[in-house]
N, CA, C and O of each residue as an XYZ file, in Angstrom:
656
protein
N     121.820     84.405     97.038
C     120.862     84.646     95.981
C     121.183     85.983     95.319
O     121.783     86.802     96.015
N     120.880     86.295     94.136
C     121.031     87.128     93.188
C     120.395     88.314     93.455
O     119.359     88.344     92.790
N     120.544     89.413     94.188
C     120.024     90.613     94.684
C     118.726     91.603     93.401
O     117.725     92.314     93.496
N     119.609     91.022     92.318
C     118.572     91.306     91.288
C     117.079     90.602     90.588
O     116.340     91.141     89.764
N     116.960     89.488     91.099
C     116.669     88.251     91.241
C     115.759     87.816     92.319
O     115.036     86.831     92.165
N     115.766     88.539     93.442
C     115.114     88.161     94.762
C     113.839     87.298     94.621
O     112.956     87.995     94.121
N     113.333     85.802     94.924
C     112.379     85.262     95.242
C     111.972     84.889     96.345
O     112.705     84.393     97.201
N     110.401     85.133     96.502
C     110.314     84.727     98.047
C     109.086     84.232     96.947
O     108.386     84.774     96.092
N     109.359     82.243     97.771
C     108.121     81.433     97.493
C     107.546     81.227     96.231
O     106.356     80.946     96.085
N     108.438     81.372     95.210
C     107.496     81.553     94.130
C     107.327     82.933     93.280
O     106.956     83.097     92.118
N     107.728     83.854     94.263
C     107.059     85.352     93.825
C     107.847     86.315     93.766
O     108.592     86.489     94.730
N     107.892     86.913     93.011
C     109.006     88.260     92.568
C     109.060     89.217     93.748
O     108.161     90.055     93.675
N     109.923     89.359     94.923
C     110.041     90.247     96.077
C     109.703     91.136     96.376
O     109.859     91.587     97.511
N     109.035     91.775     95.314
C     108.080     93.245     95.199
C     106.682     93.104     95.547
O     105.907     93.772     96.233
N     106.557     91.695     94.653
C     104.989     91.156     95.155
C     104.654     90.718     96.981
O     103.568     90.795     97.556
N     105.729     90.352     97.447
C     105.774     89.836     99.069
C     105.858     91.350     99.846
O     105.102     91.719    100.745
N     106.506     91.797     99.506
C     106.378     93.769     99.865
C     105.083     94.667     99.599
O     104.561     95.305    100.514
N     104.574     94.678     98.231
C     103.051     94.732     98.243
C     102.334     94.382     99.115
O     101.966     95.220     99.938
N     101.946     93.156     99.203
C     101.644     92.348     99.877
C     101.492     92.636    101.478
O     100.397     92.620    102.041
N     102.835     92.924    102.197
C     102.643     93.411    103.119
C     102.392     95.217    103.654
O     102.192     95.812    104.713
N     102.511     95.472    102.576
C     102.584     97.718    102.772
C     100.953     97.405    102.946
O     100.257     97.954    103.801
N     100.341     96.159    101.723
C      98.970     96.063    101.562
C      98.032     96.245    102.870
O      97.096     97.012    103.095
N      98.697     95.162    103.699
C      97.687     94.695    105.057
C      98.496     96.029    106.155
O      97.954     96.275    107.233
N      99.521     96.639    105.827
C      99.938     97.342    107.045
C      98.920     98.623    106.688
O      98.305     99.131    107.625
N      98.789     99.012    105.679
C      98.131    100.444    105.306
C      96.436    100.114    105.498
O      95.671    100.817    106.158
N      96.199     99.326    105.026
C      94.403     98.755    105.631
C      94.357     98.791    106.942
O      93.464     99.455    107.469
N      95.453     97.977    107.871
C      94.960     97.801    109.332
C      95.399     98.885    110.176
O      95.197     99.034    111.381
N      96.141     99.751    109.226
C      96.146    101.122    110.468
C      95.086    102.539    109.680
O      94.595    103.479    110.305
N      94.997    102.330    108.466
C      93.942    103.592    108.302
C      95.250    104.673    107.271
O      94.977    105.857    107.469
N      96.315    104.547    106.444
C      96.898    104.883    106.432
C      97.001    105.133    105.125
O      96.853    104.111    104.454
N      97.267    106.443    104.291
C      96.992    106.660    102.759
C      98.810    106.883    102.348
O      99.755    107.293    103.022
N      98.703    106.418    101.017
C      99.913    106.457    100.936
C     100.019    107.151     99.366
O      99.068    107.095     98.586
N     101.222    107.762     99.049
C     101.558    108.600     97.814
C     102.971    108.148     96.980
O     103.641    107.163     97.292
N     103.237    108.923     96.032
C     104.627    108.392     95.700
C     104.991    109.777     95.139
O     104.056    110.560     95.308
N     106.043    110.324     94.531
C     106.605    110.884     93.494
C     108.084    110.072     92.711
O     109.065    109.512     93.202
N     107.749    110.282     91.603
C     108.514    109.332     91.017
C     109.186    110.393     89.779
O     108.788    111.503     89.425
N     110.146    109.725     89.375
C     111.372    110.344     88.322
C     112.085    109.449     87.939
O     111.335    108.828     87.186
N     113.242    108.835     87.937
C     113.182    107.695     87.030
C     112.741    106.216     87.109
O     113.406    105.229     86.793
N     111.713    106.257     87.507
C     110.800    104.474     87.589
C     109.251    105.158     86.962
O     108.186    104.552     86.841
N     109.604    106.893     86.559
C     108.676    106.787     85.219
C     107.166    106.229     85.678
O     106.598    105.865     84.648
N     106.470    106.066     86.624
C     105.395    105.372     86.744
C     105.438    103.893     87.387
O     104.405    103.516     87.941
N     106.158    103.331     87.368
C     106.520    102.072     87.559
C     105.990    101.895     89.082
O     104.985    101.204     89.254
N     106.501    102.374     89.965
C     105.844    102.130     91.543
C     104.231    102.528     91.716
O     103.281    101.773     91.928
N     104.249    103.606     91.594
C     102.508    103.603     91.016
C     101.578    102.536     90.517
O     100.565    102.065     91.032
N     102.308    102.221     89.142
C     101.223    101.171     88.493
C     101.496     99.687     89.533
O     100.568     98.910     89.756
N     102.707     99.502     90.016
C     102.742     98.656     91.741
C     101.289     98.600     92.467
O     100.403     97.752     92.573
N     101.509    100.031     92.946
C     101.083     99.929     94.069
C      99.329     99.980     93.814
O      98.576     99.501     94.661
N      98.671    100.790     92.209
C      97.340    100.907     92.297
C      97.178     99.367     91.802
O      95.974     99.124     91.734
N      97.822     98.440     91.498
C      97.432     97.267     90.994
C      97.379     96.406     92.272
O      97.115     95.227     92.035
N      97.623     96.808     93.960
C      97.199     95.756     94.760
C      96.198     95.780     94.985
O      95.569     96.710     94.478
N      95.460     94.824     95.842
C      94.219     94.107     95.840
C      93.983     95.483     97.278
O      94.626     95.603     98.322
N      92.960     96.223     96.809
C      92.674     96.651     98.046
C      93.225     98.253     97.861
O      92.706     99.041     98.653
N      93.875     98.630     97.236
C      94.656    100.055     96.991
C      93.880    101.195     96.510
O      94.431    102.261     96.234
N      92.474    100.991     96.387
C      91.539    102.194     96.445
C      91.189    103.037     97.739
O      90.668    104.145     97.872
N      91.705    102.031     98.714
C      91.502    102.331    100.231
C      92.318    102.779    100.346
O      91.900    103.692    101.058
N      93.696    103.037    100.204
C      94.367    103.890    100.892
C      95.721    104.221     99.913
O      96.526    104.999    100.426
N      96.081    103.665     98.439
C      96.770    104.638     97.777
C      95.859    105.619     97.080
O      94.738    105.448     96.602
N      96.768    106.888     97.154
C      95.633    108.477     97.179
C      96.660    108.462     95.401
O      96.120    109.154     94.539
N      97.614    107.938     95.086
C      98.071    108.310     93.733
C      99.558    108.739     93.550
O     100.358    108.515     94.459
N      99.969    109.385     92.332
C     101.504    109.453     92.381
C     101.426    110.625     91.356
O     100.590    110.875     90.488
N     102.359    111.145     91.666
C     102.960    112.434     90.511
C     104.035    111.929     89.903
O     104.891    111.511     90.683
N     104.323    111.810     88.523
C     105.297    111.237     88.492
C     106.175    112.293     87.315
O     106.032    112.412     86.098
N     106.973    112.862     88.137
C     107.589    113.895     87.477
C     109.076    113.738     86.941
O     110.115    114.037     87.529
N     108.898    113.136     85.546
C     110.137    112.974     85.015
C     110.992    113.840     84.211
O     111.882    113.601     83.395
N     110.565    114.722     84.589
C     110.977    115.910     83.533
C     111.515    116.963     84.380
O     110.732    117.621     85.067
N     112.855    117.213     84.410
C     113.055    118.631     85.172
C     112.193    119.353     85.444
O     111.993    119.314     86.658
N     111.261    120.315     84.712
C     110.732    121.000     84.940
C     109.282    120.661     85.630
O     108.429    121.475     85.983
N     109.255    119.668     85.695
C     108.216    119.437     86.121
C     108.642    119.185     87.863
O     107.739    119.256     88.696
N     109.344    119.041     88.073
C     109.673    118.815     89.284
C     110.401    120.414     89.845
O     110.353    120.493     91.073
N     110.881    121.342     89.337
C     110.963    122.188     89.309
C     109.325    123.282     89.815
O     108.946    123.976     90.758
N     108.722    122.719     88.189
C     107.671    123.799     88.459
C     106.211    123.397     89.550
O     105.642    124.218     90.270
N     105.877    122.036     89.418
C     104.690    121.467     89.965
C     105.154    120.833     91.431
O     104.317    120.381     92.212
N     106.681    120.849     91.740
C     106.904    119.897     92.882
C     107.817    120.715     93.713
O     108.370    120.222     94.697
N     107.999    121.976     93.347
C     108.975    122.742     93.987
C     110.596    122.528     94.347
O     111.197    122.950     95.335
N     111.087    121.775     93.284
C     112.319    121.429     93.507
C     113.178    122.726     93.379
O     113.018    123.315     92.309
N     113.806    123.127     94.007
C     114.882    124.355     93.491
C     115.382    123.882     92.232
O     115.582    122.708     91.921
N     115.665    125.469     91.163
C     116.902    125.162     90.108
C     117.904    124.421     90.729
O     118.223    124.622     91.901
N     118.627    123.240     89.738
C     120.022    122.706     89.819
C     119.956    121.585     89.651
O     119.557    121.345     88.511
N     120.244    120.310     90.505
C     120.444    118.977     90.494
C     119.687    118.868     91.040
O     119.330    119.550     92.000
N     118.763    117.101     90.142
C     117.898    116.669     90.731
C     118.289    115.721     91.537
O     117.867    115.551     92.680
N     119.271    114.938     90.863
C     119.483    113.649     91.362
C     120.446    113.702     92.904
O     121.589    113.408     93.255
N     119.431    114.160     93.410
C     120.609    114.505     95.249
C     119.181    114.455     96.028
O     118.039    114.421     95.569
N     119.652    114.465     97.375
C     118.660    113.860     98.591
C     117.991    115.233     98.790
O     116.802    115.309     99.101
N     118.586    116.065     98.651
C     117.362    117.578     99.138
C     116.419    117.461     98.384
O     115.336    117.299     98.947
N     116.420    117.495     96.628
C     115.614    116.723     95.815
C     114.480    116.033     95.938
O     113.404    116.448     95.505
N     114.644    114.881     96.562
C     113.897    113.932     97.000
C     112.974    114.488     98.094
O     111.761    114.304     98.203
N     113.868    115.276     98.959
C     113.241    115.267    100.459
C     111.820    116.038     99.756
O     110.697    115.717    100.145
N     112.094    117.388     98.368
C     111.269    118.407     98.210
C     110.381    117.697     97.470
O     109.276    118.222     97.603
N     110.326    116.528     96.582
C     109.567    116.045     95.793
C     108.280    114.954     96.955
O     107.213    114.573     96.474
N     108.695    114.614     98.493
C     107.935    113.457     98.891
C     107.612    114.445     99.824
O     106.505    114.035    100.171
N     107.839    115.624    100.572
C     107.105    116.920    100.783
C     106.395    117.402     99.878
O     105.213    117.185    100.142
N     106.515    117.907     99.014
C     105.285    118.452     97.616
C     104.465    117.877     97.476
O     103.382    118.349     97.823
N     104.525    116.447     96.849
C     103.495    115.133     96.806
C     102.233    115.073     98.011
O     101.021    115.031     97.800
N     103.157    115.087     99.715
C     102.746    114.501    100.475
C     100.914    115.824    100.476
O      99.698    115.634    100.449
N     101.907    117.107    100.527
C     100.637    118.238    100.098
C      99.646    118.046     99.058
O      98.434    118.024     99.273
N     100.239    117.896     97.831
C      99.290    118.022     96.754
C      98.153    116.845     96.650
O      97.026    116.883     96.156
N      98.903    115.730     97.334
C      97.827    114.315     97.597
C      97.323    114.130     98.608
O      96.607    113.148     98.803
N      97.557    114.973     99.446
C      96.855    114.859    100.488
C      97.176    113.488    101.588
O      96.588    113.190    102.627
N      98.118    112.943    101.033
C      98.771    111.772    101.638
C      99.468    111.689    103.100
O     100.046    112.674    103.561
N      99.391    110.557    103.751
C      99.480    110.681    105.410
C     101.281    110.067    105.171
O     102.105    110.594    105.919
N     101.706    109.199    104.347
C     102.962    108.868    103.766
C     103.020    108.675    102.666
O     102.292    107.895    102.052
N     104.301    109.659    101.994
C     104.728    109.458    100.444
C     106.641    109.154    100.401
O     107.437    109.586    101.235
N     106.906    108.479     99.431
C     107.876    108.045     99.005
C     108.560    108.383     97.962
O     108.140    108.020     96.864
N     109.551    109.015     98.037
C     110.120    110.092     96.675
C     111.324    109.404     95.942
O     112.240    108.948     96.626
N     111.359    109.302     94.398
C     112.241    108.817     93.905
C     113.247    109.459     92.902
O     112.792    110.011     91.900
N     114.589    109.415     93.118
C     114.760    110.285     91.539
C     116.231    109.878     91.315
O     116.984    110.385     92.146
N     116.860    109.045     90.346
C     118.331    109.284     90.118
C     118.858    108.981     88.642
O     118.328    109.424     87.623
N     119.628    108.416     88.671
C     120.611    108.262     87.496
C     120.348    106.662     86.850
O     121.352    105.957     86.954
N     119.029    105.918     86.136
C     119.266    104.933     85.580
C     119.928    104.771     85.249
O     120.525    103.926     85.917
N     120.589    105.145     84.179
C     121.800    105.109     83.541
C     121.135    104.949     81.863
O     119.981    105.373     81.934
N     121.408    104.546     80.558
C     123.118    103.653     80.631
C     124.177    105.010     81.565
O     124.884    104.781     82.547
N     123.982    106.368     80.885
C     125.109    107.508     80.958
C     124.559    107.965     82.555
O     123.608    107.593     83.242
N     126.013    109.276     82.827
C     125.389    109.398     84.202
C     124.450    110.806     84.368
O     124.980    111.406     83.433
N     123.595    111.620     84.802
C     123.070    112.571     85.126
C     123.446    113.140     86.343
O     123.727    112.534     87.377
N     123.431    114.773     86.082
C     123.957    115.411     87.258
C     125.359    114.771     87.830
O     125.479    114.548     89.035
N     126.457    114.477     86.852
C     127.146    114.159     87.537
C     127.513    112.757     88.433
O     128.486    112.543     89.156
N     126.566    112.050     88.164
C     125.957    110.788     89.249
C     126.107    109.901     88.053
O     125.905    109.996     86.842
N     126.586    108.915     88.973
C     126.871    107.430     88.341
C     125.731    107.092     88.251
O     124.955    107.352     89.171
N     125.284    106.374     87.045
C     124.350    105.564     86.794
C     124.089    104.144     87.879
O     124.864    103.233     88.169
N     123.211    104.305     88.145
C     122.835    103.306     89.471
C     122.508    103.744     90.659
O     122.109    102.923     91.486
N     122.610    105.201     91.019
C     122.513    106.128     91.788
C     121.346    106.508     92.022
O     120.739    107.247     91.247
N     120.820    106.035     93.195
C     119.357    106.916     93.015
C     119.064    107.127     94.663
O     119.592    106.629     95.657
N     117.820    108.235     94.456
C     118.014    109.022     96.223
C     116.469    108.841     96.569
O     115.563    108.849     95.736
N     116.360    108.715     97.618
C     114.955    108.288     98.191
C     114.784    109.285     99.458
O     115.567    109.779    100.271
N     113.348    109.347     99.231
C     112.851    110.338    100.704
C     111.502    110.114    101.175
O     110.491    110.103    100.472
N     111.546    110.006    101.944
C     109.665    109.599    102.680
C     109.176    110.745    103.790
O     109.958    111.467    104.409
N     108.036    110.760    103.890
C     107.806    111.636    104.512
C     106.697    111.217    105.343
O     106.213    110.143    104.985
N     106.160    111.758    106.346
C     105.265    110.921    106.975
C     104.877    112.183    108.550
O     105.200    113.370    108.596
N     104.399    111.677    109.242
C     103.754    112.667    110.858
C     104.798    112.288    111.754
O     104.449    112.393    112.929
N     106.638    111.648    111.487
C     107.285    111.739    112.077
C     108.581    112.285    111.419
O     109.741    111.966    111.679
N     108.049    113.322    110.363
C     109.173    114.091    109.586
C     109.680    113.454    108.286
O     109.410    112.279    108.033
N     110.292    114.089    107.594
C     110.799    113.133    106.148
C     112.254    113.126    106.211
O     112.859    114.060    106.739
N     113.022    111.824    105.550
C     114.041    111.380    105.786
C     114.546    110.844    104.334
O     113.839    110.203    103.557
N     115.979    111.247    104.098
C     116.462    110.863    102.658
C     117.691    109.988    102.785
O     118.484    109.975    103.726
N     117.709    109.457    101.979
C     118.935    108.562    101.757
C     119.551    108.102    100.171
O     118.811    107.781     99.241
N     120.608    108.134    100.116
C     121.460    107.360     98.555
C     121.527    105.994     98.602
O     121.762    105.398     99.653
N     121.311    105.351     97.378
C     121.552    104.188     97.583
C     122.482    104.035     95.980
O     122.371    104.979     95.198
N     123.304    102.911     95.605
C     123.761    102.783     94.744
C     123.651    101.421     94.121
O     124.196    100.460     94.663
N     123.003    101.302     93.058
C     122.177     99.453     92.344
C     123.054     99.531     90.914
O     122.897    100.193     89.888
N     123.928     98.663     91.281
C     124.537     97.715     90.507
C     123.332     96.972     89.181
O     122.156     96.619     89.267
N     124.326     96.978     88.025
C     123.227     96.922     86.521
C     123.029     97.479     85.692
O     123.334     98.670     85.633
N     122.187     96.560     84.310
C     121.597     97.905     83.244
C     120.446     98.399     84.180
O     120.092     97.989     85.285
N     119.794     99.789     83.089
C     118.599    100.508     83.978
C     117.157     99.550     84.131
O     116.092    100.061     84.476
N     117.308     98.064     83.812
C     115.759     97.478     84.303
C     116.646     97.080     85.118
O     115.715     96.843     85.887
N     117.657     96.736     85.772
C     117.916     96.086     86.884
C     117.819     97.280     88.160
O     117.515     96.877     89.283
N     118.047     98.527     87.971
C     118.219     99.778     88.317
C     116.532     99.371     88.902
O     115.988     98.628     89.719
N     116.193    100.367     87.915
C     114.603     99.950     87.891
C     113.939     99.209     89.149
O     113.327     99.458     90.188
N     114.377     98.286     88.501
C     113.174     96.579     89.544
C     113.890     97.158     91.027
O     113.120     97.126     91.986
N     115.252     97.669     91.291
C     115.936     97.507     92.654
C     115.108     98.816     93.319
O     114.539     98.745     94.408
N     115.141    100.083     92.431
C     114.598    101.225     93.234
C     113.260    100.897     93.159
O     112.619    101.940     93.293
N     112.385     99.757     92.979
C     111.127     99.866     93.384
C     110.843     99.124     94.718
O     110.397     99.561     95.779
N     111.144     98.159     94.438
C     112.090     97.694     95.979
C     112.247     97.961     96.817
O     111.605     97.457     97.739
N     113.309     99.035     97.068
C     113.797     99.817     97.708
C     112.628    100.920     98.586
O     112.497    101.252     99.764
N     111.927    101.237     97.330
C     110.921    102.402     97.237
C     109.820    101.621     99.043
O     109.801    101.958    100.227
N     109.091    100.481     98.187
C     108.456     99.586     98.889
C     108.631     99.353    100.424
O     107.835     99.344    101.363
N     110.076     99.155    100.310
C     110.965     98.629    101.403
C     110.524     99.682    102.757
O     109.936     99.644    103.838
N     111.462    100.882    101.601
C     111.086    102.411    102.640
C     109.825    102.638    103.170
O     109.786    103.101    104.311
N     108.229    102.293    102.277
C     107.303    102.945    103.029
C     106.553    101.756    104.101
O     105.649    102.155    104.835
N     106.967    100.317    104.146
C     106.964     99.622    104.662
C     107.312     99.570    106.539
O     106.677     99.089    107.477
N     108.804    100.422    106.437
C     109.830    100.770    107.581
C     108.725    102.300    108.056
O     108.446    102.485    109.241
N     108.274    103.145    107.083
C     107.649    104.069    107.590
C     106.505    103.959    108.521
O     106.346    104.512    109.610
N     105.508    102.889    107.687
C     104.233    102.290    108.774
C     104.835    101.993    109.891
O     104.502    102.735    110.815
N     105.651    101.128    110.175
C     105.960    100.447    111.251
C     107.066    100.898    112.498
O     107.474    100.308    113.499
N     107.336    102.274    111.899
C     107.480    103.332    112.516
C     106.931    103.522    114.379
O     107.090    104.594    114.963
């Protein structure tokens, strides 16, 4: 199957991931955050649109703007699009929201590349009461295929975090 494409049952693979972050974050008591940079809002408007997400998503910063991630999220001057990045943006978040787990996003949609970074490039970091952890991933595509994969991805990660 088409990695860009993913269906489960009928339903766009994000919705079956919802779905489950949904019932894992209700049945343990568990608030969740995001910071975001290039999905622009996109995981956010995800995650406050599930059934039930007043209970335990606390919200998202979504800092697409250098400086904003710079000035409101404590990123050091330089490159955003790298895993220290991330680690400082889903640490910052996890403070400012007061959040028990947040999920940090930031890379290179593309079409062109940023910081140096191939378009498709994007770095993830979560953070949580067993430390925060970053990783690269690289998504093949134009930037909605980019897009749909790092939300995904995003999902995926705070999913693996509950169940921690």
């Amino acid at each position: 199957m088409d990695h860009d494409h993913d269906v489960v049952e009928g339903t766009d693979l994000s919705d079956a991931l919802i779905d489950e972050l949904t019932t894992l974050a209700s049945d343990r008591s568990v608030t969740i955050g995001c910071a975001e940079s290039l999905t622009a809002g996109t995981l956010a408007a995800r995650l406050g649109a599930a059934e039930g997400s007043s209970g335990w998503f606390r919200g998202a910063i979504v800092a697409y703007s250098r400086s904003v991630k710079h000035g409101l999220l404590d990123v050091p001057e330089g490159p955003v699009v790298c895993e220290s990045a991330a680690r400082v943006m889903a640490e910052s978040t996890a403070r400012l929201l007061d959040a028990d787990i947040v999920v940090a996003v930031t890379g290179a949609g593309g079409p062109e590349p940023q910081d140096g970074r191939a378009p498709g490039t994007v770095c993830f970091a979560t953070t949580g009461h067993t430390g925060t952890r970053s990783e690269e991933q690289h998504f093949d595509g134009d930037p909605e295929n980019v897009l749909a994969q790092t939300v995904r991805h995003a999902l995926k990660l705070l999913i693996a975090r509950m169940t921690d």
